[in-house]
C-alpha positions in Angstrom: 102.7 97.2 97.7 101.9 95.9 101.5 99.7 93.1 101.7 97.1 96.1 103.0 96.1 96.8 99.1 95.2 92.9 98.3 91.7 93.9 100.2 91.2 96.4 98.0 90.4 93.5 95.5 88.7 91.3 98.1 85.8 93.8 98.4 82.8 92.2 98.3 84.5 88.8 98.0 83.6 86.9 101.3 85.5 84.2 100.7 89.0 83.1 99.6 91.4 80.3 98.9 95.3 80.5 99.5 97.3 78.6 97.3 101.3 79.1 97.2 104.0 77.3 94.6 105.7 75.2 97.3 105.3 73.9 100.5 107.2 77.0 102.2 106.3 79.5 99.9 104.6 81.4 102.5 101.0 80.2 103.0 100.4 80.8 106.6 102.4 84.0 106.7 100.3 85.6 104.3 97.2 84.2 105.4 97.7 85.3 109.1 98.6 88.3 108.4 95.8 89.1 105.9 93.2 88.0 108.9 95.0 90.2 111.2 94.4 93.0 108.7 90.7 92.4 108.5 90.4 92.0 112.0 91.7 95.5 112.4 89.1 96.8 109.8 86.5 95.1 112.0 85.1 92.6 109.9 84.1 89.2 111.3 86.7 87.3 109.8 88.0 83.3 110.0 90.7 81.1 109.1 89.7 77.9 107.6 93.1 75.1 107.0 90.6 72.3 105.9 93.7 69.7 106.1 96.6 69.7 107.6 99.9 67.0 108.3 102.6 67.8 110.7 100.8 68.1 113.6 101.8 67.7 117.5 100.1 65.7 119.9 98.5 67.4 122.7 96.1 66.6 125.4 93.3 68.1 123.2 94.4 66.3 120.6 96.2 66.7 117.3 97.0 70.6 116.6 99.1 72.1 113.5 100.7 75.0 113.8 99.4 76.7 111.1 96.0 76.4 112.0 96.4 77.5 115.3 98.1 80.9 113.9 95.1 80.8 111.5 92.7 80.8 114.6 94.8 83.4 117.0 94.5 86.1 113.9 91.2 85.5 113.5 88.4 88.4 115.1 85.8 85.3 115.3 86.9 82.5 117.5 86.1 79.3 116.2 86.1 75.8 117.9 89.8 73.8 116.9 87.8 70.8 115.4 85.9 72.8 112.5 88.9 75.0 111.6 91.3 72.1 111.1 88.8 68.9 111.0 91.1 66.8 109.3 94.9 66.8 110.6 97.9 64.1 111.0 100.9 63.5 112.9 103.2 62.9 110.4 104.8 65.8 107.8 104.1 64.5 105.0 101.5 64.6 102.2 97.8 64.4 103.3 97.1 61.3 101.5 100.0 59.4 102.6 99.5 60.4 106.3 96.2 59.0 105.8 97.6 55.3 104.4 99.7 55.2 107.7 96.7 55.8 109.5 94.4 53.4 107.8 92.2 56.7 106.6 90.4 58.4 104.0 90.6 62.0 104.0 86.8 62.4 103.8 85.3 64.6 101.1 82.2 65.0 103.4 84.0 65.8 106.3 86.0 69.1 104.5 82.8 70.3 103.3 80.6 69.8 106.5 83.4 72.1 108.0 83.7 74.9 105.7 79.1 74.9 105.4 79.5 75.1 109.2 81.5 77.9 109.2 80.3 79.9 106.0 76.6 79.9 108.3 78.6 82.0 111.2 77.5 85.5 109.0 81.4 86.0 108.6 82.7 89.0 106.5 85.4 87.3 105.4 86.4 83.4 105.2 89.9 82.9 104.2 90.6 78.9 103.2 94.5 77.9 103.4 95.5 75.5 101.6 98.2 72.3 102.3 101.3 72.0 99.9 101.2 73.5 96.4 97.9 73.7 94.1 97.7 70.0 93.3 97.5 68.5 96.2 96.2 64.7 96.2 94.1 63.6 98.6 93.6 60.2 97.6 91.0 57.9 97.0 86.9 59.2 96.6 85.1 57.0 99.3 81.0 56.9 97.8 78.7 54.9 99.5 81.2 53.7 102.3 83.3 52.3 99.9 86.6 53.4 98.2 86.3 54.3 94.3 89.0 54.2 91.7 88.8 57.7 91.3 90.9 60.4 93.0 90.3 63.9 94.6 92.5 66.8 94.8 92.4 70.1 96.9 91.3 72.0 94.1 88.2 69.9 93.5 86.9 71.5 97.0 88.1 75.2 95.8 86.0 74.3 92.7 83.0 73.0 95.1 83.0 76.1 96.8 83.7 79.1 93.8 86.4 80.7 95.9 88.3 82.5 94.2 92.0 82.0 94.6 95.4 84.2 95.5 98.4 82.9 94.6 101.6 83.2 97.0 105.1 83.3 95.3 108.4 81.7 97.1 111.0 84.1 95.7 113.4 81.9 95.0 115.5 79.9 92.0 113.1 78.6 90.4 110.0 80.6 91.5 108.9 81.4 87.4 109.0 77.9 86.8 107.0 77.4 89.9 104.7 80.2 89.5 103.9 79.8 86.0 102.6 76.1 86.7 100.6 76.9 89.0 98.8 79.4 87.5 98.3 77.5 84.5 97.0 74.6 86.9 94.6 76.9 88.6 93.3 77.9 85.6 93.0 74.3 84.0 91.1 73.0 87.4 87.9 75.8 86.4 89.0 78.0 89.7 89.7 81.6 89.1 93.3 83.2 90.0 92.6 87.2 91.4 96.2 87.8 91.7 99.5 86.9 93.1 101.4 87.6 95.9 105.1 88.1 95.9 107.1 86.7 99.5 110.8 87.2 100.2 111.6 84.1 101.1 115.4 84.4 100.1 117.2 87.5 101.0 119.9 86.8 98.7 118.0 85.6 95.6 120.3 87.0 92.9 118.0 89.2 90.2 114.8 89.4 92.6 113.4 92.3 91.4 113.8 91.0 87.7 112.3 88.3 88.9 109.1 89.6 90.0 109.4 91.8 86.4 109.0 88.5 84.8 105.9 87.3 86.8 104.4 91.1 86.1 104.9 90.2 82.6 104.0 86.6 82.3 101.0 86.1 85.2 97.9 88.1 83.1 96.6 88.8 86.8 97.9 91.5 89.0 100.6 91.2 91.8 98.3 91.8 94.7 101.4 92.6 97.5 105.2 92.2 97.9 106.3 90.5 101.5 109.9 91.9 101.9 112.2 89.4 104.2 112.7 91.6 106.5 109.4 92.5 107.3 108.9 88.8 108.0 
């Protein structure tokens, strides 16, 4: 199953939300590629990394990686600032970047964003994701002033009603991983459309059982398999 079939599911779905089980499960892979796809199909399509650590300083400023592979696949060329409007130097998580830097990562700010782009009549809006599913963000800031309460990543994928894909590291591990996350998804109110299995191990003893497992214990479809070599 090539990553080609997952937008036989996506039809009609304008938007969507990539989530994976780890940090390197495969996020940006899958999410390039799946805007290269659409491009191809011509559809108006954008990549959307709301917040990002790990970033390099330039002369334009603060640029990750990922989002800058989010913004080359993309058919609709969108200015730096609202595809990444929130980014740090350091690799680390979001929310501790942000201590260091004597920051809030801004509720407001993520949101003003993704409106901003959802108004450019795009086809298809695809929103990666930082880390795994449950990624803190820190403190709420209302009113100018920091609350006791705290917001996660899926709070904005509520916000918004995207519905959400799933990317698989398969690895050791990755039904643990997998299984957690869905049930996490699930248990945020945010709807799971499927799973994608990535290769991420080329030696991963049992892979193919592996992915048996997930078919059997994930009630949602596997959308695509990523082979390693194809990576």
């Amino acid at each position: 199953m090539s990553l080609d079939t997952v937008f036989s599911v996506l039809e009609g779905i304008p938007a969507v939300f990539i989530t994976g089980t780890d940090t390197d499960a495969g996020k940006t892979y899958v999410s390039e590629r799946l805007l290269r796809l659409a491009a191809r199909k011509g559809k108006k399509c954008a990549g959307f990394k709301p917040i990002s650590a790990g970033c390099e300083q330039t002369y334009q400023g603060l640029r990750n990686d990922d989002a800058l592979r989010l913004t080359q696949a993309s058919s609709i060329k969108l200015p730096y600032e609202l595809v990444n409007p929130i980014a740090y130097l350091d690799p680390v998580a979001p929310h501790l970047a942000a201590l260091k830097a004597k920051q809030t990562i801004s509720i407001d700010t993520v949101n003003e964003a993704y409106n901003a782009i959802s108004e450019r009549a795009l086809d298809f809006l695809l929103v990666e994701g930082a880390g795994g599913w449950q990624l803190p963000l820190g403190q709420v800031v209302n009113n100018g002033e920091l609350t006791e309460e705290q917001w996660y990543m899926p709070d904005f994928v509520k916000t918004h009603d995207l519905p959400v894909i799933l990317v698989v590291g398969m690895k050791l591990g990755c039904l643990n991983h997998a299984l957690l996350s869905y049930q996490a998804i699930n248990a945020s109110g945010c709807s799971c459309i499927g799973w994608i299995a990535n290769q991420i191990d080329p030696n991963m003893d049992y892979y193919k059982e592996n992915i048996n497992s997930l078919k059997a214990l994930i009630p949602k479809p596997m959308l695509a398999e990523v082979l390693f070599e194809d990576q």
